[in-house]
C-alpha positions as a Markdown table, in Angstrom:
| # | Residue | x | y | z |
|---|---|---|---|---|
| 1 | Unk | 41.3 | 21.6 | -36.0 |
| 2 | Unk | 40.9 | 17.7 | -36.0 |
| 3 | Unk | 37.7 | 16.3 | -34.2 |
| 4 | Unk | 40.0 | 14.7 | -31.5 |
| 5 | Unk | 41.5 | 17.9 | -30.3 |
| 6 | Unk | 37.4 | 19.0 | -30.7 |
| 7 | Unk | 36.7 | 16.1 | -27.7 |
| 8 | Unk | 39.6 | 16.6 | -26.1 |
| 9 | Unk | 39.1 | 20.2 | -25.2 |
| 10 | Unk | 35.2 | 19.3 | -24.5 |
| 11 | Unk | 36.2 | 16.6 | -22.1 |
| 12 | Unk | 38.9 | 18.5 | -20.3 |
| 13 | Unk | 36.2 | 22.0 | -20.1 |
| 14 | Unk | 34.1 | 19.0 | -18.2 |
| 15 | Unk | 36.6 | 17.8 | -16.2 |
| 16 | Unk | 38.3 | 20.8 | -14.7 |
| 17 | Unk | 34.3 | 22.3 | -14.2 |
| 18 | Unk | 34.9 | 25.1 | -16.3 |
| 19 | Unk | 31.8 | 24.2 | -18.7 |
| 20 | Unk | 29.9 | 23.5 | -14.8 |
| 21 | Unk | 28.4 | 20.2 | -16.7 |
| 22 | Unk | 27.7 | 19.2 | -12.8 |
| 23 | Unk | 25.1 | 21.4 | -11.9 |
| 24 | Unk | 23.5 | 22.5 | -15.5 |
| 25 | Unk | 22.8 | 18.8 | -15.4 |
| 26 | Unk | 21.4 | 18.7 | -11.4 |
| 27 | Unk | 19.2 | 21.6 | -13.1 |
| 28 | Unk | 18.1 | 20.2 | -16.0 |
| 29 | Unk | 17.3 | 16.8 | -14.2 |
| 30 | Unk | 15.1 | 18.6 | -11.9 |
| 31 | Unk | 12.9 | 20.7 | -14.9 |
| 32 | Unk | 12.6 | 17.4 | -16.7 |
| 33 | Unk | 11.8 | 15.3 | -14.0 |
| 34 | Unk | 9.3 | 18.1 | -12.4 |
| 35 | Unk | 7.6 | 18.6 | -15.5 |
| 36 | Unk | 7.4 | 14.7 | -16.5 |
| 37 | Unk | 6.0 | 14.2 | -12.8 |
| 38 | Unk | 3.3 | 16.8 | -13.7 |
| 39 | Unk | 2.4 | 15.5 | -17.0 |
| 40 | Unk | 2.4 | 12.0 | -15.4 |
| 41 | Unk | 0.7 | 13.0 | -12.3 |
| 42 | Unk | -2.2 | 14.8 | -13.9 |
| 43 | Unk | -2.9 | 11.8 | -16.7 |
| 44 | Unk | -3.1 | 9.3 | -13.3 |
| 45 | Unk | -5.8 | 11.5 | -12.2 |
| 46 | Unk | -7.9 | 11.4 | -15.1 |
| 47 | Unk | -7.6 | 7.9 | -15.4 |
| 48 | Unk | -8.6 | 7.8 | -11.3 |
| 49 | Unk | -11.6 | 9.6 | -12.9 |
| 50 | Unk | -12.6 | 7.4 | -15.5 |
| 51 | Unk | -12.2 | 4.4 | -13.2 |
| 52 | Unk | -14.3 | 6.0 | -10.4 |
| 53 | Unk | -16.9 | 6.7 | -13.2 |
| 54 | Unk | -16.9 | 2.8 | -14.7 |
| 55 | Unk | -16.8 | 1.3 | -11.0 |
| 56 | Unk | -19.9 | 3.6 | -10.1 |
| 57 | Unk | -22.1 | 2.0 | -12.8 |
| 58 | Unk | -22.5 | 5.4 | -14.5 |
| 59 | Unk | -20.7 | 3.5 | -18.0 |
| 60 | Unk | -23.5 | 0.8 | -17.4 |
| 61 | Unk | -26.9 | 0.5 | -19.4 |
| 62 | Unk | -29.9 | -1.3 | -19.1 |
| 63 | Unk | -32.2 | -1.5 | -21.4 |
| 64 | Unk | -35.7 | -3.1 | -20.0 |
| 65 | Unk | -38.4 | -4.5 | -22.8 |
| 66 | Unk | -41.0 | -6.9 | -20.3 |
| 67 | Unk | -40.4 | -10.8 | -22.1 |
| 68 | Unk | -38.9 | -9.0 | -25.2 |
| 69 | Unk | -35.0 | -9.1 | -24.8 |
| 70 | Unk | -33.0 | -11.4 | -26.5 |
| 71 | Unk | -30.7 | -13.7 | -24.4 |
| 72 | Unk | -28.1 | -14.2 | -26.9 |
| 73 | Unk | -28.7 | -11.1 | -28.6 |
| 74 | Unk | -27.9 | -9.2 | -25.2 |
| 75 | Unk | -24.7 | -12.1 | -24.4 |
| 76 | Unk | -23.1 | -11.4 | -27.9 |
| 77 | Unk | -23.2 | -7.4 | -27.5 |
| 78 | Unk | -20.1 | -8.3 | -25.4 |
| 79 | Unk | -17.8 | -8.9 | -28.8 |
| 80 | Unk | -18.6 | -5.3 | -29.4 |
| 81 | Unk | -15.8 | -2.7 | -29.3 |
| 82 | Unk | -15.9 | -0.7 | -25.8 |
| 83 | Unk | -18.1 | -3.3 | -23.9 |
| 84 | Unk | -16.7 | -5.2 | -21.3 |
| 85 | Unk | -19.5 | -7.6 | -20.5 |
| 86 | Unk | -22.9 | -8.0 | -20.9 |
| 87 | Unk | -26.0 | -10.1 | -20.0 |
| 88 | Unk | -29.7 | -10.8 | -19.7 |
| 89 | Unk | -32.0 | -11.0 | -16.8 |
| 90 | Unk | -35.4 | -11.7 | -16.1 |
| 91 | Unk | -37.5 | -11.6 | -13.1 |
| 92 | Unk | -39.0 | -14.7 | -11.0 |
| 93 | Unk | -42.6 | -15.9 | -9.3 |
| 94 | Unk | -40.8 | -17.5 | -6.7 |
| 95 | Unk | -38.5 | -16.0 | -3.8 |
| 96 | Unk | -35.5 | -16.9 | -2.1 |
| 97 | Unk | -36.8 | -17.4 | 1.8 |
| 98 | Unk | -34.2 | -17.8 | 4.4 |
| 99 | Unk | -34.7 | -19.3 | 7.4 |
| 100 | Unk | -32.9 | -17.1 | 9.1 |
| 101 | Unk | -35.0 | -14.6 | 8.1 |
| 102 | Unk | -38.2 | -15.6 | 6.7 |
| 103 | Unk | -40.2 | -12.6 | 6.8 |
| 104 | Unk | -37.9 | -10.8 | 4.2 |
| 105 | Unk | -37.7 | -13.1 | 1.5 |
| 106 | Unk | -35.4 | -11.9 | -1.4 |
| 107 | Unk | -36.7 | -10.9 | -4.7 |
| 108 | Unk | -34.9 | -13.5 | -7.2 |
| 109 | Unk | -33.9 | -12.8 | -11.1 |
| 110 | Unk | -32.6 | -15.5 | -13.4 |
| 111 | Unk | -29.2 | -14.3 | -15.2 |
| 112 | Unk | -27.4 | -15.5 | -18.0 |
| 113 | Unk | -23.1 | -16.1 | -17.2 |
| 114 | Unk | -22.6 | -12.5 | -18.7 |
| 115 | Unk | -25.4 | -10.4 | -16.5 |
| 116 | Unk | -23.6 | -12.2 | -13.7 |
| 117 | Unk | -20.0 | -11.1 | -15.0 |
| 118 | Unk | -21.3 | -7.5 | -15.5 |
| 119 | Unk | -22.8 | -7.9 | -11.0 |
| 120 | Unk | -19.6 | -9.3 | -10.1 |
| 121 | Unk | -17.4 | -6.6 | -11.2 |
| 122 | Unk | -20.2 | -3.8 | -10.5 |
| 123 | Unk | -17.5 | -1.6 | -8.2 |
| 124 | Unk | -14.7 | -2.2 | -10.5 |
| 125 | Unk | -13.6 | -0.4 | -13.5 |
| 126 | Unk | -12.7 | -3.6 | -15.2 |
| 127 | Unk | -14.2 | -7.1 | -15.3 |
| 128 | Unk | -13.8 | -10.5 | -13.6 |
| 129 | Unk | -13.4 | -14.0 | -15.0 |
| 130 | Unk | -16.0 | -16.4 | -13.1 |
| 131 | Unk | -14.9 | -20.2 | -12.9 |
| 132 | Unk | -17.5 | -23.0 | -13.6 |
| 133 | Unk | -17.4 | -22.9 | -9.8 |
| 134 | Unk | -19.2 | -19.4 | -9.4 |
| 135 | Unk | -22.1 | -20.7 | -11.5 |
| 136 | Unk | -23.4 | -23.4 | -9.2 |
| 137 | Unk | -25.4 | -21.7 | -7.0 |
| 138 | Unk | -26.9 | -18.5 | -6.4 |
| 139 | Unk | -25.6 | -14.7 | -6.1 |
| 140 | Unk | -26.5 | -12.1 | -3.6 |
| 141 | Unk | -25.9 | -8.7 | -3.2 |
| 142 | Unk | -24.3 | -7.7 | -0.4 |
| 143 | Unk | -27.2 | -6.3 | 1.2 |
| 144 | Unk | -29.0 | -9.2 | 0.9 |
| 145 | Unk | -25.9 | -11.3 | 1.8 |
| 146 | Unk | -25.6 | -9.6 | 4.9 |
| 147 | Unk | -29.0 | -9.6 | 6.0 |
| 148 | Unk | -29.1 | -13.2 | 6.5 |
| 149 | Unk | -25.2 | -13.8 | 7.2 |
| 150 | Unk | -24.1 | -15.2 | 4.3 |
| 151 | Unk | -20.8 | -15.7 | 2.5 |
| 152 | Unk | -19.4 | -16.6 | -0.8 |
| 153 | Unk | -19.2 | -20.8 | -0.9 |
| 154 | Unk | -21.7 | -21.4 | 1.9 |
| 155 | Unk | -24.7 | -22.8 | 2.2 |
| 156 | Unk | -28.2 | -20.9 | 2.7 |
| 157 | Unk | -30.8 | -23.0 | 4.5 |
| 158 | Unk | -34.0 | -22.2 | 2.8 |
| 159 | Unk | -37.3 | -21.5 | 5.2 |
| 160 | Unk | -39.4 | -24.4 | 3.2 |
| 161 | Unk | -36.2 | -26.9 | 3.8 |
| 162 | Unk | -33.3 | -28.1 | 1.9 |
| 163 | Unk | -30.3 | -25.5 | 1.4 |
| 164 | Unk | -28.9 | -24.0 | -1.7 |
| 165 | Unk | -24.8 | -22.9 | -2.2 |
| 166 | Unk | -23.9 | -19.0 | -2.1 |
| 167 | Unk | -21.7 | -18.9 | -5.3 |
| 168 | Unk | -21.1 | -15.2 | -4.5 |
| 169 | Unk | -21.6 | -11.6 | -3.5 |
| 170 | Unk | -21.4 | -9.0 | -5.5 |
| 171 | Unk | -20.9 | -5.7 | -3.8 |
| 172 | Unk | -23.8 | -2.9 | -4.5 |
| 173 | Unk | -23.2 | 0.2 | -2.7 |
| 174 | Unk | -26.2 | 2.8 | -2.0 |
| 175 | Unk | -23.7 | 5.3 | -4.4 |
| 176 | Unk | -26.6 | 6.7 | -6.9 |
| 177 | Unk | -27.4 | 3.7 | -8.4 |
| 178 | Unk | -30.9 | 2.3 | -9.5 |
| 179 | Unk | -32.1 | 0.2 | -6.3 |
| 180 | Unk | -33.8 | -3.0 | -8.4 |
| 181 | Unk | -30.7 | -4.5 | -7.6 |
| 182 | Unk | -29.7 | -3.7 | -4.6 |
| 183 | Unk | -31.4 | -6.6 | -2.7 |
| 184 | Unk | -31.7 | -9.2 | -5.3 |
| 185 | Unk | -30.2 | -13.1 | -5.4 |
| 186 | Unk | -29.4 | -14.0 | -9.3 |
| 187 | Unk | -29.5 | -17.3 | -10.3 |
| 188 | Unk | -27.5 | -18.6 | -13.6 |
| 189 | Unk | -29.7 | -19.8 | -16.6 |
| 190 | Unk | -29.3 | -20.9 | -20.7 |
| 191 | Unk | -28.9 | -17.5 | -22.7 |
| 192 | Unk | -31.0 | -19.5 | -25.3 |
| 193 | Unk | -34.3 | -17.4 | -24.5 |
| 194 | Unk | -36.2 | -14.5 | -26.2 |
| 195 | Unk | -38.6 | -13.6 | -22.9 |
| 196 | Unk | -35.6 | -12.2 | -20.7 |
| 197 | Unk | -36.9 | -8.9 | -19.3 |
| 198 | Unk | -33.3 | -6.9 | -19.4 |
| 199 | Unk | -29.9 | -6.5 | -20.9 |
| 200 | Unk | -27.5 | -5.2 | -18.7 |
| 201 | Unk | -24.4 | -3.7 | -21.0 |
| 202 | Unk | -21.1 | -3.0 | -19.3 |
| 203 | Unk | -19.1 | -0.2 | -21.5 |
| 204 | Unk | -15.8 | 1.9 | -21.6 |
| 205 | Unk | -15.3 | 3.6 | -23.9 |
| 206 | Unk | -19.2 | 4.0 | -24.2 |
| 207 | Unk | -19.6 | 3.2 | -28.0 |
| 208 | Unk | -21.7 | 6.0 | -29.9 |
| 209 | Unk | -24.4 | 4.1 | -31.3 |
| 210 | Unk | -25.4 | 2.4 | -28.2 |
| 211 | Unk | -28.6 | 2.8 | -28.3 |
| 212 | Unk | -29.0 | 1.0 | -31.3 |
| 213 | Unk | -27.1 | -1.6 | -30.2 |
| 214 | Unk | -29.5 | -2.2 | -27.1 |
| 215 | Unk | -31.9 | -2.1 | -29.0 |
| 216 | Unk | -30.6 | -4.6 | -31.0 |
| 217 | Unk | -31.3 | -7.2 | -27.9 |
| 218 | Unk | -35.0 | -6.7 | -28.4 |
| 219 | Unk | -36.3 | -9.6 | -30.1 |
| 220 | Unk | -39.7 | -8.9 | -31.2 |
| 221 | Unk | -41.5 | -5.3 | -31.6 |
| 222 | Unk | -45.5 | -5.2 | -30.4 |
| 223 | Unk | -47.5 | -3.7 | -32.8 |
| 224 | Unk | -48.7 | -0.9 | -30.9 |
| 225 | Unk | -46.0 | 2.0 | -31.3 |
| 226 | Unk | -46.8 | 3.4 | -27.9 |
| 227 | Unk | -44.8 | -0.1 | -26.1 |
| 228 | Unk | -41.4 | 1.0 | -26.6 |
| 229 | Unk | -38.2 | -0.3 | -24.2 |
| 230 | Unk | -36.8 | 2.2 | -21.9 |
| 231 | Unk | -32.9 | 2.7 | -21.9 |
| 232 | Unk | -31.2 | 3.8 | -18.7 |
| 233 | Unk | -28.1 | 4.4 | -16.5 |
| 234 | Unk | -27.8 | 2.0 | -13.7 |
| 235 | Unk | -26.3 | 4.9 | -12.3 |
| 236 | Unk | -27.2 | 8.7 | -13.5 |
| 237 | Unk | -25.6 | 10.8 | -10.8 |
| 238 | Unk | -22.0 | 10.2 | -12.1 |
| 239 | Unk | -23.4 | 12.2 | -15.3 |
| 240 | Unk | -24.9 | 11.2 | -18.7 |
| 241 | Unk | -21.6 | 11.6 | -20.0 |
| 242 | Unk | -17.6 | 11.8 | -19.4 |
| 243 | Unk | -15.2 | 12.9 | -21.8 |
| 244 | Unk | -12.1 | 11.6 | -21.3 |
| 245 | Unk | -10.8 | 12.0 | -24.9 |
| 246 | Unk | -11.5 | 15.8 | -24.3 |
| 247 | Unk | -10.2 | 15.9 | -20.6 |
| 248 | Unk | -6.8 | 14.3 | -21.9 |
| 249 | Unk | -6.3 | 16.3 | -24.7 |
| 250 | Unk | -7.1 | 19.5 | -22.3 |
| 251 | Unk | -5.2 | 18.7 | -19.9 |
| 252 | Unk | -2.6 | 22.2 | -18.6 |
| 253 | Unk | 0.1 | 19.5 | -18.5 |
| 254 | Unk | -0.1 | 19.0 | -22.0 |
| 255 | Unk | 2.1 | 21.8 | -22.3 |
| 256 | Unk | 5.1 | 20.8 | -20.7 |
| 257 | Unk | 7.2 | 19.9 | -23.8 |
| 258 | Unk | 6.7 | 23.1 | -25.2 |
| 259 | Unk | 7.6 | 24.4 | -21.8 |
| 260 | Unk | 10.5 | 22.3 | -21.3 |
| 261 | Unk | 11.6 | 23.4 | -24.8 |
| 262 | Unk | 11.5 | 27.3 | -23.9 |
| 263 | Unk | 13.1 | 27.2 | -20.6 |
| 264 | Unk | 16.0 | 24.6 | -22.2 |
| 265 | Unk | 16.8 | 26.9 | -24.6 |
| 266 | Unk | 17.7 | 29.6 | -23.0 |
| 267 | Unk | 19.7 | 27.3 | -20.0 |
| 268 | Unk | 21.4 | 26.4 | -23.9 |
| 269 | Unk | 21.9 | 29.8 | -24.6 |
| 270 | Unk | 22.6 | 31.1 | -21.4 |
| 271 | Unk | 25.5 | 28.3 | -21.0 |
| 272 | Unk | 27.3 | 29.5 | -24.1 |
| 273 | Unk | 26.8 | 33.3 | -23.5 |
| 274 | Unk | 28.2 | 33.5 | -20.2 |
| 275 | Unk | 32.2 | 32.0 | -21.9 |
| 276 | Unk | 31.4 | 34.4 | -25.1 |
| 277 | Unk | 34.8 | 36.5 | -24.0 |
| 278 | Unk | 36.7 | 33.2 | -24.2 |
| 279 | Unk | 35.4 | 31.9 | -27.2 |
| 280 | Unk | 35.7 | 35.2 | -29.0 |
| 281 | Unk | 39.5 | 35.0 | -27.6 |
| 282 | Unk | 39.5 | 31.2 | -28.8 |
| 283 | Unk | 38.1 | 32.6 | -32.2 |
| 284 | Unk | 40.7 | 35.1 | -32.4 |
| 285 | Unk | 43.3 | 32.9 | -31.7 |
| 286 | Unk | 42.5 | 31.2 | -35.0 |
| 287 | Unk | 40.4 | 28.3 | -33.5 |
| 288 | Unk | 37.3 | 27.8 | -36.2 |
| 289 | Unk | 34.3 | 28.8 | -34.8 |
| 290 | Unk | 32.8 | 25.3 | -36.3 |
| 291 | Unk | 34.7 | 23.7 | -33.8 |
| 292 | Unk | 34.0 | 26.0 | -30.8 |
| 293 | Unk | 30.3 | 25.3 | -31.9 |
| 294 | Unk | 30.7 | 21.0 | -32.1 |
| 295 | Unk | 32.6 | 21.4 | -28.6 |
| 296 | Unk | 29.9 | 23.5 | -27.1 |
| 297 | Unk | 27.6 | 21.2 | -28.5 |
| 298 | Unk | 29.4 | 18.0 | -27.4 |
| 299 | Unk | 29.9 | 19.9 | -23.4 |
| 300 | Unk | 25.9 | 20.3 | -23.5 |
| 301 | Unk | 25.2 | 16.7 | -24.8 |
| 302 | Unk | 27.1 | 15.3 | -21.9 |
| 303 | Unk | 25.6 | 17.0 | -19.2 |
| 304 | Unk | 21.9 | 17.2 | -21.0 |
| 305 | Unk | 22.0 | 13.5 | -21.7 |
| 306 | Unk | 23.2 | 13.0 | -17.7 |
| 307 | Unk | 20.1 | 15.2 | -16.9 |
| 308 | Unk | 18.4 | 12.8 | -18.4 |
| 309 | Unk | 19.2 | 9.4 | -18.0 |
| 310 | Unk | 19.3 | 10.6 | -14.0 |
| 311 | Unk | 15.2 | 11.1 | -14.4 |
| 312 | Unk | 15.0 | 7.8 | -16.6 |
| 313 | Unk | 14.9 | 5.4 | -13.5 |
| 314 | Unk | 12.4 | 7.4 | -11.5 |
| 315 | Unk | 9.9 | 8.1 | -14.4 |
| 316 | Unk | 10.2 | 4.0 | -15.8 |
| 317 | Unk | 9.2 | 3.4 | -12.0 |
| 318 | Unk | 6.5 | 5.7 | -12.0 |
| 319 | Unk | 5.1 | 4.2 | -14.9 |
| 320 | Unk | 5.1 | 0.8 | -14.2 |
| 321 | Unk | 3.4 | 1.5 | -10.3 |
| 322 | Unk | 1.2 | 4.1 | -11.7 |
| 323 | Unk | -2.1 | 2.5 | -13.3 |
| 324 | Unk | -3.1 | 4.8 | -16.0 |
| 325 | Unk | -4.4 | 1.7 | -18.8 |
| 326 | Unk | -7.9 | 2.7 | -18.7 |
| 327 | Unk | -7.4 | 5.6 | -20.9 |
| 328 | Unk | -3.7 | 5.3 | -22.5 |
| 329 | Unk | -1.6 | 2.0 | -22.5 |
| 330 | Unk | 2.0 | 2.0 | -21.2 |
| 331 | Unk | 3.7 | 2.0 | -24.7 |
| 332 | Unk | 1.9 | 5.1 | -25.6 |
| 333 | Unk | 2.3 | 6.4 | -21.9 |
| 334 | Unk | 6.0 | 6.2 | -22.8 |
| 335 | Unk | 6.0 | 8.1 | -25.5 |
| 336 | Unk | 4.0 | 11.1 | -24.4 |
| 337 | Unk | 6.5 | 11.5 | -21.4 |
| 338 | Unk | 9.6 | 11.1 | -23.7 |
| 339 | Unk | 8.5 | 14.7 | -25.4 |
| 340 | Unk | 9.4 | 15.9 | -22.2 |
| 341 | Unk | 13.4 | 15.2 | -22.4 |
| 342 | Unk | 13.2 | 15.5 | -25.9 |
| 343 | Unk | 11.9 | 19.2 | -25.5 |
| 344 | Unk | 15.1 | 19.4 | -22.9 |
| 345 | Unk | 17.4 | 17.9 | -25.3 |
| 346 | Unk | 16.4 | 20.2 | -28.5 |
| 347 | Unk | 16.3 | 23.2 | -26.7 |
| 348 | Unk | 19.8 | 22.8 | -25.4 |
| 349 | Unk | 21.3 | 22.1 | -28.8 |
| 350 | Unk | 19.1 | 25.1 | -30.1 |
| 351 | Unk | 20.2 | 27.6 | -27.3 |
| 352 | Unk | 23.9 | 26.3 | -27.9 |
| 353 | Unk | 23.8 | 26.9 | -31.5 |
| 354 | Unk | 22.1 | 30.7 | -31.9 |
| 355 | Unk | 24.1 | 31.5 | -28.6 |
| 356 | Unk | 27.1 | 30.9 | -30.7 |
| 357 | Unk | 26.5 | 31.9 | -34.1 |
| 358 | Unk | 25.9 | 35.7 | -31.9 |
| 359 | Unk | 29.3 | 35.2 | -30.2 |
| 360 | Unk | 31.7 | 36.8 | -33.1 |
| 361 | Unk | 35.3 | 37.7 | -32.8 |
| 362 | Unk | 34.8 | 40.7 | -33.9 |
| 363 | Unk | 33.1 | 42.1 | -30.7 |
| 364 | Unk | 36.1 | 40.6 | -28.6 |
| 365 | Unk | 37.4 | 43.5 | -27.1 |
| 366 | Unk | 33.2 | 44.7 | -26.6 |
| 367 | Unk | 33.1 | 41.4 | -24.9 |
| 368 | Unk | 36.3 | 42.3 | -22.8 |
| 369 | Unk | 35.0 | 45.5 | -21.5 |
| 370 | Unk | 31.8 | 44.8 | -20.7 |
| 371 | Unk | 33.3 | 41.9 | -18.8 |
């Protein structure tokens, strides 16, 4: 039997409904798009995770040495792999008095450009990029901020006279975190000092020798063993540690290929087992079971492939409105969710294929009475 006559029988089983490509493929579309939805569904929440754990501060260190911290030291940590910004601080004699509010002067810490980036994305899981603009002039947290009715670019009249320009607010929620900066004005300095009191280090993924790279910012030791810097959480309630690696890898979801692959298979060999008295008869009639198999197999590609270019719209959509890139990047994304119609795809052309090398001519007039 020539390949043409092969097609043309596949197409005409399709046609005339007898292979019931229709709604095998309204099935299939369904399991794979369910099951890619899952997958999909339950990497979006870890990833809603992760970013709730960055934006709470709980991925942000501070490591605190009195006049000992490095500014530069602490500015270039932020070339490292897995931090996202970095930065110096160190505390200040003088005050910033409203006079709005005199009587609750705010405690005041100079900052170097990347302490400032780190304060300015505090409830985000990602960073900001400041302008030359959001240097000149001070920052407040929003407590602060609010306490004497101030907003980002205007001006703060000072209680001893004169004004200075509100470059911005940061926003510093009562969440867990450490309170030293909760009502606090920053004001930008040179990174090009050793006597900064802090290094506040942004990370995600948190890198595994962090420690040592804090306390790489310190930029001279004391002699006495007993002064050593203290390391810390800004925030410690979010836990010391999450493991996203571990919680992606684990996740039940993971299974749907292998799912996908089971249940396709037997829709594959279901499909073929249900016509075994006709192609027994076919057989019998002198058709090569070869070609019953390639038609079978061409009548499953049409409707499996249908299955799955139906879902292909809906799962590219959900991909590009669904931010997962704090943990896996779109390209990879795509190809963990493709396993899912692949599974379909290879299970159908597996069912297909044991289903009919079971189907033998010999056990046509079995077939025919048990019909």
């Amino acid at each position: 039997m020539r390949l043409r006559g092969v097609v043309d029988e596949a197409w005409r089983d399709i046609v005339s409904g007898t292979s019931h490509a229709f709604m095998l493929m309204l099935i299939l579309a369904a399991l794979v798009g369910g099951l890619s939805a899952a997958d999909l569904f339950s990497i979006r929440s870890i990833a809603q995770q992760v970013d709730r754990y960055i934006a709470s501060g709980a991925s942000t260190y501070v490591i605190e040495f009195k006049g000992r911290i490095s500014g530069e030291a602490c500015e270039r940590l932020s070339s490292v792999d897995g931090v996202l910004a970095s930065g110096a601080l160190r505390s200040k004699n003088d005050k910033v008095t409203s006079a709005v509010l005199p009587s609750a002067s705010i405690p005041s810490l100079d900052a170097t450009t990347g302490a400032l980036d780190v304060f300015a994305s505090s409830t985000r899981s990602g960073t900001v990029t400041l302008s030359t603009r959001d240097y000149d002039g001070i920052w407040l947290s929003s407590q602060a901020a609010q306490s004497v009715n101030a907003s980002a670019g205007s001006q703060l009249a000072l209680h001893a006279g004169g004004s200075v320009r509100i470059a911005g607010v940061f926003q510093y929620p009562d969440d867990g975190r450490s309170s030293n900066y909760q009502y606090v004005a920053l004001s930008q300095v040179p990174v090009d000092a050793n006597d900064f009191d802090q290094c506040v280090v942004k990370t995600w993924p948190v890198p595994d020798a962090l420690q040592a790279l804090l306390q790489s910012t310190v930029s001279s030791w004391p002699s006495d063993a007993s002064q050593q810097p203290t390391i810390s959480q800004l925030n410690a309630t979010q836990g010391s540690k999450l493991d996203a690696v571990k919680a992606f890898r684990e996740r039940q979801s993971a299974l749907a290929p292998l799912v996908m692959l089971v249940i396709a298979f037997f829709i594959g060999f279901a499909v073929v087992r249900v016509r075994r008295l006709e192609l027994a008869s076919a057989m019998h009639c002198g058709e090569p079971k070869t070609a019953l198999w390639l038609q079978m197999l061409l009548e499953a590609l049409v409707w499996c492939c249908s299955a799955i270019l139906v879902t292909l719209p809906l799962t590219i959509w959900a991909i590009t409105h669904m931010d997962t890139g704090i943990i896996i990047a779109s390209p990879t994304l795509v190809g963990i969710l493709s396993r899912v119609p692949a599974a379909a795809l290879a299970g159908v052309l597996a069912g297909v294929t044991l289903a009919m090398l079971v189907t033998r001519e010999r056990d046509l007039f079995r077939y025919f009475k048990n019909r």
